[in-house]
N, C-alpha and C positions, 0 to 999 in steps of 0.2 A: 720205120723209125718212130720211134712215141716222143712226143713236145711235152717240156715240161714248165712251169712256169720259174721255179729252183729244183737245183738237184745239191742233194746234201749231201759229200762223200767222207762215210766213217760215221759210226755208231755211239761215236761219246760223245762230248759236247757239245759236235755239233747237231745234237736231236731240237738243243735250243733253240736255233735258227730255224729247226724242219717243222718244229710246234707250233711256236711263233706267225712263221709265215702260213703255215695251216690251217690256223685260227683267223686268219686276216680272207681268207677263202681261196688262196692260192693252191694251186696245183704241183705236190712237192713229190719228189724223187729221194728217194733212202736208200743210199748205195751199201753195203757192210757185209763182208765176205764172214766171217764170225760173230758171237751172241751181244747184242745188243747192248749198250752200257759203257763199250769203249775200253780202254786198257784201265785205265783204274777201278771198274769194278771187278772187271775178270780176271787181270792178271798183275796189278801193281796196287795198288793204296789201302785198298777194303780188305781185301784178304789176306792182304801181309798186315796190317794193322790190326786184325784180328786175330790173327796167329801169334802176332808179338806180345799182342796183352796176355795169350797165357805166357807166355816166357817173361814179360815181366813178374807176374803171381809169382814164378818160381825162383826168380832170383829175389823177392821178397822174402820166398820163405828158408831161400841157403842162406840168405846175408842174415837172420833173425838173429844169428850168436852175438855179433857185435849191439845188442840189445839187451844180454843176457837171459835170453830165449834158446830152449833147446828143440830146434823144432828139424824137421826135412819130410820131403816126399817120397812116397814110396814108388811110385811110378806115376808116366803118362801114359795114358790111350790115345798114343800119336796118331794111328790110323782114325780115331774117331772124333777125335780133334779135328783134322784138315778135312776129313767127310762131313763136319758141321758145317764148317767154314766154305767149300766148295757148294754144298749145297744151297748153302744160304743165298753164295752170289749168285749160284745159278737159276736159280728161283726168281731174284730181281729181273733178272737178265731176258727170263722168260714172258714175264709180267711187261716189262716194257717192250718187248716186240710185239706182244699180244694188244697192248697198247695203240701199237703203229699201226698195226693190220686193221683194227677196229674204226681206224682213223679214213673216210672216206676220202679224204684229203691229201691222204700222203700213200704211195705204192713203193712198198718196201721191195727193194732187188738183194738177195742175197748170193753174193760171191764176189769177185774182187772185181775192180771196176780198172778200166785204161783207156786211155785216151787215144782217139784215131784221128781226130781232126780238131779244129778250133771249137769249141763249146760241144764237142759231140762224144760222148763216151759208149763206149760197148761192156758189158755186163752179159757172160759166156754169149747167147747167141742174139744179145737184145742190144739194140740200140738207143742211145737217148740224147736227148740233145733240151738245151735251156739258154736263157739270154742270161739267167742267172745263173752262177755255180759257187759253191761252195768247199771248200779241201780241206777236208779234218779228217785223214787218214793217218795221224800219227806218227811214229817211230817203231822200228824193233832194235832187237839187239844185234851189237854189232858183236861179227865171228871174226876172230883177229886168224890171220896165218900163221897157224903154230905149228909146226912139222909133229905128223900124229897124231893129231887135235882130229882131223876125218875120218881116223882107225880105231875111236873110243865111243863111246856112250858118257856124252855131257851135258849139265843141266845148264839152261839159262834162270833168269828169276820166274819166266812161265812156268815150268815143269819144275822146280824147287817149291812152289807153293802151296805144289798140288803131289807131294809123294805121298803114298803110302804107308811107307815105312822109313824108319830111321832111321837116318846113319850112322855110325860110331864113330864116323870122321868123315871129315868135308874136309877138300882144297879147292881155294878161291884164288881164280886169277883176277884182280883187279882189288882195289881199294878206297870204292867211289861208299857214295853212302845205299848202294843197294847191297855190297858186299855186307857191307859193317851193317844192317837194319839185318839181313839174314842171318850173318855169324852169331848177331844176341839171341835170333830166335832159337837159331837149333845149338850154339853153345850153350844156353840156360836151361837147356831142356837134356844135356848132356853128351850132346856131339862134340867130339875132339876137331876142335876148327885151327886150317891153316891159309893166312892170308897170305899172299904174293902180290907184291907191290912194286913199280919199278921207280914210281916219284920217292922222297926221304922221310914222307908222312901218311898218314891216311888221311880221307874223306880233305884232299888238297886244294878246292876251290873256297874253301873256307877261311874264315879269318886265320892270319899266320898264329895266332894267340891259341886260340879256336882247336885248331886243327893240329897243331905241337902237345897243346895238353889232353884232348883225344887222344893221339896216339899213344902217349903215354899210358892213360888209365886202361884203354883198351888193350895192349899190349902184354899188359900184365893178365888179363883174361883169356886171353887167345894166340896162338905162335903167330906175329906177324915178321916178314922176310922182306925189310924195306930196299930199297935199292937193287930188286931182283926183278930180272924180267925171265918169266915163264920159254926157256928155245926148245923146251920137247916135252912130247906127252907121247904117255904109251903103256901099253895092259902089261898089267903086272899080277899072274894070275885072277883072282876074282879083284882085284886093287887096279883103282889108275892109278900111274908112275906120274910124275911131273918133274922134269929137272929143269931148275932155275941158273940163273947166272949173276953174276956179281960182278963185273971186272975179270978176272980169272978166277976167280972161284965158284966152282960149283956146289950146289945140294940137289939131290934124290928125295922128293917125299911121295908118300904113296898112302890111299885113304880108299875109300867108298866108295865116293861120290868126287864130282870135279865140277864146281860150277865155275861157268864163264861171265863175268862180269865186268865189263871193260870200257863201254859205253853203248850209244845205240844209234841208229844213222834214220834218215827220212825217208819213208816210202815212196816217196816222188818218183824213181826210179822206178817201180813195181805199176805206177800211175801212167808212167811215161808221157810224165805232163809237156815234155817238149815239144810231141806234136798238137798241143794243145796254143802254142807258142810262151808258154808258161816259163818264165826265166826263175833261176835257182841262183843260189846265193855259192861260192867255194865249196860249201862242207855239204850241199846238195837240196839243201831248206830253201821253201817257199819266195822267194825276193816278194816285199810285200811294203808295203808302204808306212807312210803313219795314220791312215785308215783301216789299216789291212788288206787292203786290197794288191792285189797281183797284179804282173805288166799287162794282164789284159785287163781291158776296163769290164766290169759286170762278174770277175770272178776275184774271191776272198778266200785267203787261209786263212786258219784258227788254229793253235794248239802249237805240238810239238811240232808239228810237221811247217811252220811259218820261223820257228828258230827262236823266241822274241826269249819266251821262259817255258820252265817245262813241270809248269806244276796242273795238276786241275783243275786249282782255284784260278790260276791267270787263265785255263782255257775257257771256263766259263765266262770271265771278264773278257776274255777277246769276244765270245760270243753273242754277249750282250753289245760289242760294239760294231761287230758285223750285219747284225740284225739293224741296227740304227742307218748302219753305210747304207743296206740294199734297198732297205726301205725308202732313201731319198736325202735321210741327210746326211752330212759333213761331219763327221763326228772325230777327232783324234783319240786313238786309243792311248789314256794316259794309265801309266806301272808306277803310280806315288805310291811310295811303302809296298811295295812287294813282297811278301817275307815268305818262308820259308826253314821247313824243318825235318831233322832226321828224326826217326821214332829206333834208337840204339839204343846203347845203355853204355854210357852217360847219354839222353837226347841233347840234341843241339838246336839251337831254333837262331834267326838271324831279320835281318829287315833293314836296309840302307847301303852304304858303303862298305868296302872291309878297311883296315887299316894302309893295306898295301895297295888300295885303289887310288886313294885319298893322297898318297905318296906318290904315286906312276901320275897321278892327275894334277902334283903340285899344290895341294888345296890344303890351308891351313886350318889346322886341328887341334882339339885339347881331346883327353882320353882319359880315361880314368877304367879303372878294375875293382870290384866290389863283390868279395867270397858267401859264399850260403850262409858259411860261419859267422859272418858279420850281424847278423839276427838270430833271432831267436828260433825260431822255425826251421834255418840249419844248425842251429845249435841240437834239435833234436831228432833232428834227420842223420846225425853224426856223420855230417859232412865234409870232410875236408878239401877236395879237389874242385869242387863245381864254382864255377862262377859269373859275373855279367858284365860284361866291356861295352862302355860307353862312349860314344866317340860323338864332339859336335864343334859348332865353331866357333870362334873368339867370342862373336859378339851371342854365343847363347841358342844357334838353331841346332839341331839334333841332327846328325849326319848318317849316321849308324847306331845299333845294338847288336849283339851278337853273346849269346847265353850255350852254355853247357852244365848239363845238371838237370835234375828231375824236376819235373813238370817246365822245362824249359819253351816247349812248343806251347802253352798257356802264356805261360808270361810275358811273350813276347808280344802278345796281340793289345797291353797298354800303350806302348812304345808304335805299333802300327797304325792305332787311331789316333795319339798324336800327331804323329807325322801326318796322315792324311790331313788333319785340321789345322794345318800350318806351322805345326813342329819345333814350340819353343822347349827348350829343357825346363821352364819354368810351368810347361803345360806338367809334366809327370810330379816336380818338388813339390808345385804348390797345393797339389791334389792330398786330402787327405785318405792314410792309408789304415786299412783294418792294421791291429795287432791284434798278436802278433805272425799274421798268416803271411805266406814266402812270399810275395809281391812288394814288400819291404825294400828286400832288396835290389828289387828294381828302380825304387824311392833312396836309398842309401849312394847309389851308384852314381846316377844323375847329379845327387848334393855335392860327390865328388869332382864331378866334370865341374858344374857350377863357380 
């Protein structure tokens, strides 16, 4: 058995903690069964967000007409496109294990790690054990039971990132915001996309405002099949079949490609943290405190796999307050202004309450809406649909924002530093704003609530 003084399980955010405590001269443990960097470099944030920026260029240059621009592309080089893209993460990915390894202080274990006893994990034939631990193992994606769904070849967002070749059509079961961030990449690039959705809207945990006018504008781009739940999958010569259900009505559609997109569950299981005595929350996430810390004292989740939010940014912010807990102090981890965005087309960015929270929560509210049209900068964006909901309270504090429209994951980060610095709507009015650049009307909207 090897003593460690932390063991740090999973390869993204929490390397913070493994750096950190390395630097301080501690004796650390890097558990990570795959390349180093964590799911958002390898298979969620970086390389879909670099994949979408070409597919934005392209829908810049089909939408040109309504400009009175006659322009279009003549093709993509999709294989050399995602081989940029792959390679590039893979390259990071390389650099910071070479990183670890170099690091006299920290012994990287590669392959998946489980628990055998209280503080004691094994990693294939090696043992290790710590007074300290740490659990940043993540999420994958969840495989729903679909009759046929084990007799096909289907992608998740991991192997979608990363094909080859293109398809001519995609069907997507699910209608969260991994669906709809992929439909814009490989629709704008020319894939015939069909979504399958069994809620009455898309990307649903969003504002009801939010997420009613997404679906609409998106709809118009892409076949989406709302109220339909996916009960069969099945080969249909070189094509997978999908048939959906409605109430009694059925449809048959049949494409490519089939990506699975429906949500994702905690590796905790894979950990088998409960011989650890590690308690899990209903849906199987980390039970953790407002420390972060776990029901055992001396070990900490971070990330997706703790349940709290599931972006990067909050994992790097849980990490910085893990690092604080093990260290010695009492730190609460506080989520003021957490925001949050999809990179689709229309993007949506958000940050506070939604409308419907504020409702179920009884909390009184003014609200206000304010279009791109309303300035000048959507005036020549010829924008008609995008726009920024405001939401705060009687006496003036900012409760929420929530944006749809371009560059909306920008704009939303005024509205974030408000809020963190005590969140009057008088913090955003009384700021003066460039003209006539789109941050206006983030200044127009507010004057509304006001």
């Amino acid at each position: 058995m090897q003593k460690f003084d932390l063991i740090v399980i999973g390869g993204g955010s929490g390397l913070s903690v493994s750096s950190a405590a390395a630097a301080k001269g501690m004796k650390v443990a890097v558990v990570e069964e795959g390349p180093l960097g964590g799911t958002c470099l390898n298979r969620g944030c970086i390389p879909s967000k670099m994949l979408i920026h070409a597919a934005d260029v392209a829908e810049t240059i089909t939408s040109a007409g309504k400009f009175w621009i006659t322009a279009k592309y003549q093709k993509i080089d999709f294989q050399r496109l995602v081989h940029h893209v792959s390679s590039t993460v893979d390259a990071d990915a390389q650099m910071i294990e070479r990183g670890n390894k170099s690091n006299k202080s920290i012994t990287l274990f590669k392959g998946t790690g489980r628990f055998i006893a209280k503080k004691t994990l094994q990693v294939g034939n090696q043992v290790l054990t710590a007074e300290k631990i740490v659990i940043a193992a993540g999420t994958r994606p969840l495989i729903p039971q679909i009759p046929g769904l084990d007799k096909v070849k289907y992608l998740t967002s991991t192997e979608a990132l990363r094909l080859k070749r293109q398809p001519k059509s995609i069907i997507m079961i699910g209608g969260g915001y991994i669906s709809c961030e992929l439909a814009h990449f490989f629709g704008s690039l020319g894939t015939k996309v069909t979504i399958i959705e069994f809620m009455d809207r898309l990307v649903g945990n969003e504002d009801n405002d939010i997420s009613a006018a997404f679906t609409s504008v998106f709809s118009q781009k892409h076949t989406v099949l709302l109220g339909y739940k996916a009960v069969q999958v099945a080969k249909k010569g070189k094509l997978v079949a999908v048939t959906a259900q409605k109430g009694k009505a059925k449809k048959t559609i049949a494409a490519e490609e089939l990506l699975v997109a429906v949500g994702r569950i905690p590796n905790t299981d894979i950990l088998d943290v409960g011989k650890a005595g590690v308690k899990t929350t209903p849906k199987g996430y980390v039970q953790v405190d407002e420390h972060l810390q776990a029901s055992v004292p001396g070990i900490w989740a971070l990330g997706d796999i703790a349940g709290n939010y599931f972006f990067k940014h909050s994992a790097n912010l849980e990490a910085q307050y893990v690092w604080w807990n093990l260290s010695g102090h009492q730190v609460r981890a506080d989520y003021t202004a957490m925001p949050h965005a999809i990179f689709s087309s229309p993007q949506i960015a958000g940050v506070g309450y939604t409308e419907q929270e504020l409702q179920q929560k009884g909390v009184a509210y003014k609200k206000a809406i304010g279009y791109y049209r309303d300035v000048a900068m959507g005036l020549a964006f010829r924008d008609t649909t995008s726009f920024v909901k405001a939401l705060a309270s009687p006496d003036g504090k900012i409760l929420g924002c929530h944006i749809m429209g371009p560059e909306a994951s920008t704009l939303i980060h005024e509205v974030v530093v408000a809020m963190k610095n005590g969140g009057r709507v008088t913090d955003i009015t009384g700021a003066v704003h460039v003209h006539p650049a789109l941050p206006e009307i983030v200044q127009r909207t507010f004057l509304k609530v006001r």
